[in-house]
C-alpha positions as CSV (number, residue, x, y, z in Angstrom):
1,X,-20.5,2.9,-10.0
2,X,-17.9,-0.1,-10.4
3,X,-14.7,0.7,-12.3
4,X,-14.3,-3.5,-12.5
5,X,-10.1,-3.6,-11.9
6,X,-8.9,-6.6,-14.1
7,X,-8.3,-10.0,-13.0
8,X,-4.7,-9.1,-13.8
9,X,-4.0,-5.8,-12.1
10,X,-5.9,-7.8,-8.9
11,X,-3.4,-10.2,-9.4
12,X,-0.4,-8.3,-9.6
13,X,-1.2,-6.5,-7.0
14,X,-1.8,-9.1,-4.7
15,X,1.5,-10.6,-5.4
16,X,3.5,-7.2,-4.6
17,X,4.9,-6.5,-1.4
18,X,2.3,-5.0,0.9
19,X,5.2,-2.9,2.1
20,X,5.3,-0.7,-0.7
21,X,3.6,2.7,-0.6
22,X,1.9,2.1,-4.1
23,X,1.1,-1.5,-2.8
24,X,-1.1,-0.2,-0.3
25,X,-2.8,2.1,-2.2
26,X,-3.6,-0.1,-4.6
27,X,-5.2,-2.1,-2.5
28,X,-7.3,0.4,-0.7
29,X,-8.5,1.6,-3.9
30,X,-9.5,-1.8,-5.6
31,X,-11.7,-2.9,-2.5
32,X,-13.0,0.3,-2.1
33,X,-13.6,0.6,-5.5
34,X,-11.8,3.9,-6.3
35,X,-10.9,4.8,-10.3
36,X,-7.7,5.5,-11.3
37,X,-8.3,8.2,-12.9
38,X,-9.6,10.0,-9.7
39,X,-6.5,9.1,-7.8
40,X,-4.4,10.1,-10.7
41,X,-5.9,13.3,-11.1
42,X,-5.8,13.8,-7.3
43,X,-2.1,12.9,-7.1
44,X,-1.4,15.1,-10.7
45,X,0.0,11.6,-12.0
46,X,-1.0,9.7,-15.2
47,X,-3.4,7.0,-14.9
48,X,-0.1,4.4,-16.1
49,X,2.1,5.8,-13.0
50,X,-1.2,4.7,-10.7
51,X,-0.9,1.4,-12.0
52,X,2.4,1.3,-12.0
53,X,2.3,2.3,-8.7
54,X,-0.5,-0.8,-7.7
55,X,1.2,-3.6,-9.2
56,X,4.6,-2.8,-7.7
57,X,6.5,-1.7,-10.7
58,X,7.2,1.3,-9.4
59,X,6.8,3.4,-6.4
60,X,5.8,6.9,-5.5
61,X,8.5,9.7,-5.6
62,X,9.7,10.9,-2.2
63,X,8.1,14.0,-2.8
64,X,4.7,12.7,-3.5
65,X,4.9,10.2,-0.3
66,X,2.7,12.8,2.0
67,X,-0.1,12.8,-0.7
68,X,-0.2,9.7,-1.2
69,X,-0.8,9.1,2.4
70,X,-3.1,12.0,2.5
71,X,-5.5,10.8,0.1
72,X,-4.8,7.1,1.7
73,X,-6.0,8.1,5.3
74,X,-8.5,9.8,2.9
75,X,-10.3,6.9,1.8
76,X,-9.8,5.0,4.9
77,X,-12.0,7.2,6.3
78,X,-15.0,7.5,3.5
């Protein structure tokens, strides 16, 4: 199934620093194709925090920063 990111969320994310946490995960998710509504329900965030998250805006709380590389070495591995 393809959750089709926008052209605009590829975008953004593309121009973010690939340093952030959020960055990253963004980008594993949009080539692996990966909805935002299962990482947000994975994460127990909102689907805007996610794409918040992708495009740089903002970046995952200290306390969330082991899941998020949880479920990141997660889907490097499917």
């Amino acid at each position: 199934m393809s959750y089709g990111y926008s052209a605009k969320l590829v975008k953004l994310n593309k121009q973010a620093s690939r340093k952030l946490l959020g960055v990253r995960l963004g980008r594993i998710c949009i080539a692996n194709d990966v909805a935002v509504s299962q990482v947000a329900y994975e994460l127990v965030v909102s689907r805007q925090t996610i794409y918040n998250w992708f495009t740089g805006a903002t970046n995952p709380h200290p306390d969330l920063t082991t899941s998020v590389k949880k479920f990141l070495a997660e889907q490097l591995r499917a």
